[in-house]
N, C-alpha and C positions, 0 to 999 in steps of 0.2 A: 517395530515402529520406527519413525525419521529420528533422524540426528540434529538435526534445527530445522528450522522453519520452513531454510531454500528445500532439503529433502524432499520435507512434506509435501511442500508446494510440486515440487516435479513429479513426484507420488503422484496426486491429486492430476494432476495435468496427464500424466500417462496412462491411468485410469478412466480417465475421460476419452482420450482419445483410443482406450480400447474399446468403448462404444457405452459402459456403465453411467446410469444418469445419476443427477446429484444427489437424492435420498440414498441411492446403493454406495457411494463414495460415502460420505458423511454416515453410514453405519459401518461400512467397513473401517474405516481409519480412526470412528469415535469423534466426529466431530459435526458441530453444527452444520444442518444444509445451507446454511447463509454463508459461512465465511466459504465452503465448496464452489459456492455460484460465485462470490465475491474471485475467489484467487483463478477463478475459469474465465469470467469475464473481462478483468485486468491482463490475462494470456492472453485471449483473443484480442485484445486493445493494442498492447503495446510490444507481443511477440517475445515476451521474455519475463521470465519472475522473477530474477533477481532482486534483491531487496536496494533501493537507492539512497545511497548515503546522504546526508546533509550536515551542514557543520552547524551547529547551535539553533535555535529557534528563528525560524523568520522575521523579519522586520516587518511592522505595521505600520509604518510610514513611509512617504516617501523622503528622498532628499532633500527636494523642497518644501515639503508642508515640516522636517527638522529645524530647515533652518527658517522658516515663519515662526516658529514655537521658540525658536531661540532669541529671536528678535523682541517678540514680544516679555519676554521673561527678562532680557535688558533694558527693555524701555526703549529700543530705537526706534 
């Protein structure tokens, strides 16, 4: 079995392209046919599985609706 995730995912991707469809991966490797199409899909999209870093949580605002919200919380 893979050593983290990126493995599996290459697993999964080389398996694929040895001609095996998503129910025979997802029995072989033990996993749901959902995340098989999921990380086959995301291959074919973006040509890489790498997993993509991100630093902390996304912002839900913009800069300018902050500083709206800032304004209003002073009273200006």
């Amino acid at each position: 079995m893979a050593k983290n995730s990126e493995d599996l995912k290459k697993r999964i991707v080389v398996l694929h392209k040895d001609g095996l469809g998503y129910k025979k991966i997802a029995k072989t490797l033990k996993l749901s046919c959902r995340t098989v199409a999921k990380t086959i899909q995301w291959f074919n999209r973006i040509g890489y599985i790498q997993n993509r870093l991100r630093h902390g949580r996304p912002k839900k605002l913009s800069a300018s609706a902050q500083r709206y919200i800032q304004r209003l919380s002073l009273g200006k």
